[in-house]
ROTIPA-642126 format. One record per residue (C-alpha): residue number from 1; residue in one letter; chain; x, y, z. Coordinates in Angstrom, 3 decimals, always signed. Layout:
BEGIN
+-----+---------+--------+----------+----------+----------+
! num ! residuo ! cadena !        X !        Y !        Z !
+-----+---------+--------+----------+----------+----------+
! NUM !       A !      A !        X !        Y !        Z !
...
+-----+---------+--------+----------+----------+----------+
***
This chain:
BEGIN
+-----+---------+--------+----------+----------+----------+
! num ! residuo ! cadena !        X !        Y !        Z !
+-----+---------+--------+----------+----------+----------+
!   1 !       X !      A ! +100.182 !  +40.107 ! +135.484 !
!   2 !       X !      A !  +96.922 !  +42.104 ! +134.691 !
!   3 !       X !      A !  +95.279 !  +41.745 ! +131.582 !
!   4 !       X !      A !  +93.653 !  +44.955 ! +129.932 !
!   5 !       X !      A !  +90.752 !  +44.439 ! +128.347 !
!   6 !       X !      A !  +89.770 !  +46.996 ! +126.571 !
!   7 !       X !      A !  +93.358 !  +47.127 ! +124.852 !
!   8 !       X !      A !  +92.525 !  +43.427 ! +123.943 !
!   9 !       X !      A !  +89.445 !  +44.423 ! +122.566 !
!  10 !       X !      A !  +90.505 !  +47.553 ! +120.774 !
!  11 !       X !      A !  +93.638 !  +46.202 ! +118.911 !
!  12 !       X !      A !  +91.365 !  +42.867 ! +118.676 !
!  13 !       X !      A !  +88.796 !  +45.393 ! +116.489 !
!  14 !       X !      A !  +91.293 !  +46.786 ! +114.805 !
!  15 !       X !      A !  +93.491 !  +43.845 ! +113.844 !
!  16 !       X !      A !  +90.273 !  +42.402 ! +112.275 !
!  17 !       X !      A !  +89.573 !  +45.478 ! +110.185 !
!  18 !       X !      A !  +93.202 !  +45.473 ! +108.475 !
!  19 !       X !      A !  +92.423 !  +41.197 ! +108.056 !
!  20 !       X !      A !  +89.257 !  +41.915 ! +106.330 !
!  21 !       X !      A !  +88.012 !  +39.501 ! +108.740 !
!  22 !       X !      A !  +84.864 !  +41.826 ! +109.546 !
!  23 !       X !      A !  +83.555 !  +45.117 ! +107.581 !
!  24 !       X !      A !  +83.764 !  +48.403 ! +108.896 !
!  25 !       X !      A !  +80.429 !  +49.180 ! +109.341 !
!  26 !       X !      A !  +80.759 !  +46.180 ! +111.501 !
!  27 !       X !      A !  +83.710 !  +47.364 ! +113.309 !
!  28 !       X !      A !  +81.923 !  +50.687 ! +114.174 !
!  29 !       X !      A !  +79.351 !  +49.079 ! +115.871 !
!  30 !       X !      A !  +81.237 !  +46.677 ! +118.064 !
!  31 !       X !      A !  +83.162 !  +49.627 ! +118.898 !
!  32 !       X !      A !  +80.155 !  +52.161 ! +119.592 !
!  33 !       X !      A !  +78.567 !  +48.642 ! +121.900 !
!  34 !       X !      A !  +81.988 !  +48.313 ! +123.218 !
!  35 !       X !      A !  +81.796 !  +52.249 ! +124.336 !
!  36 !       X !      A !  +78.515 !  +51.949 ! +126.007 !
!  37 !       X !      A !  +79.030 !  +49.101 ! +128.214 !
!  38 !       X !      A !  +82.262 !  +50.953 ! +129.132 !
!  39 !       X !      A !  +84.399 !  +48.760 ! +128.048 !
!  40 !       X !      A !  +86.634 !  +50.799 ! +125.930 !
!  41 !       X !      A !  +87.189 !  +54.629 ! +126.171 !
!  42 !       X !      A !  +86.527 !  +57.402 ! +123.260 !
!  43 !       X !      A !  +89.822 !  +57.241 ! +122.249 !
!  44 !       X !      A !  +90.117 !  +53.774 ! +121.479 !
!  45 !       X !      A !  +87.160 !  +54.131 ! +119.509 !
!  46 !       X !      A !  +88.737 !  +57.042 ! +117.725 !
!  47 !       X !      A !  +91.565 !  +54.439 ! +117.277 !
!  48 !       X !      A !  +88.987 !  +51.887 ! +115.974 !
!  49 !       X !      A !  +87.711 !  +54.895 ! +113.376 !
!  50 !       X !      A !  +90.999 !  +55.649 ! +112.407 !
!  51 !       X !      A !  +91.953 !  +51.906 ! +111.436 !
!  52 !       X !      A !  +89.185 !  +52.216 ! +109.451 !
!  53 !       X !      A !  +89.411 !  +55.081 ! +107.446 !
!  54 !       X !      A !  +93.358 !  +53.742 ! +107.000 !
!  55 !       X !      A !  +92.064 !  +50.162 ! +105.472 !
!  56 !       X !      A !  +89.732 !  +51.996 ! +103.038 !
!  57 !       X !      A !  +92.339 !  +54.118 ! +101.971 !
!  58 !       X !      A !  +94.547 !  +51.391 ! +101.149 !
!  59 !       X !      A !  +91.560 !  +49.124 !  +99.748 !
!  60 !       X !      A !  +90.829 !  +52.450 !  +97.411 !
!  61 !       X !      A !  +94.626 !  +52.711 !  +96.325 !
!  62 !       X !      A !  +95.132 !  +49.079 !  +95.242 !
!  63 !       X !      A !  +92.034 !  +49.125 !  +93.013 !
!  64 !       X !      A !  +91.141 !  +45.940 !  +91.088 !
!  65 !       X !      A !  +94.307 !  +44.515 !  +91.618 !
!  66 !       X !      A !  +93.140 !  +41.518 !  +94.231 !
!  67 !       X !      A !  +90.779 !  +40.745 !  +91.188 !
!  68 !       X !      A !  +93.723 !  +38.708 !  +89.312 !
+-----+---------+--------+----------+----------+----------+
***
């Protein structure tokens, strides 16, 4: 069994993102240091960006409403 790291670390990024466990400006980073060192591809990070721009979407659309 062969483990894949860079889908670890991609799903990893973007599990955290839709957790709110890290910001995305955070996110971005990991995932531009991540590209670098080769240790995920372009796409992933487009992946990554994507997640993003989802959460923020969804964070927009509920509003004030985790302010109870």
């Amino acid at each position: 069994m062969s483990f894949d790291l860079s889908k670890f670390l991609t799903e990893g990024l973007i599990d955290s993102i839709n957790n709110g466990l890290i910001p995305s400006d955070l996110a971005t980073v990991y995932a531009g240091n991540y590209l670098v060192k080769s240790l995920i591809t372009q796409t992933q990070v487009t992946q990554v960006s994507d997640a993003i721009t989802a959460y923020k979407a969804t964070q927009a659309s509920e509003g004030d409403n985790d302010h109870e």
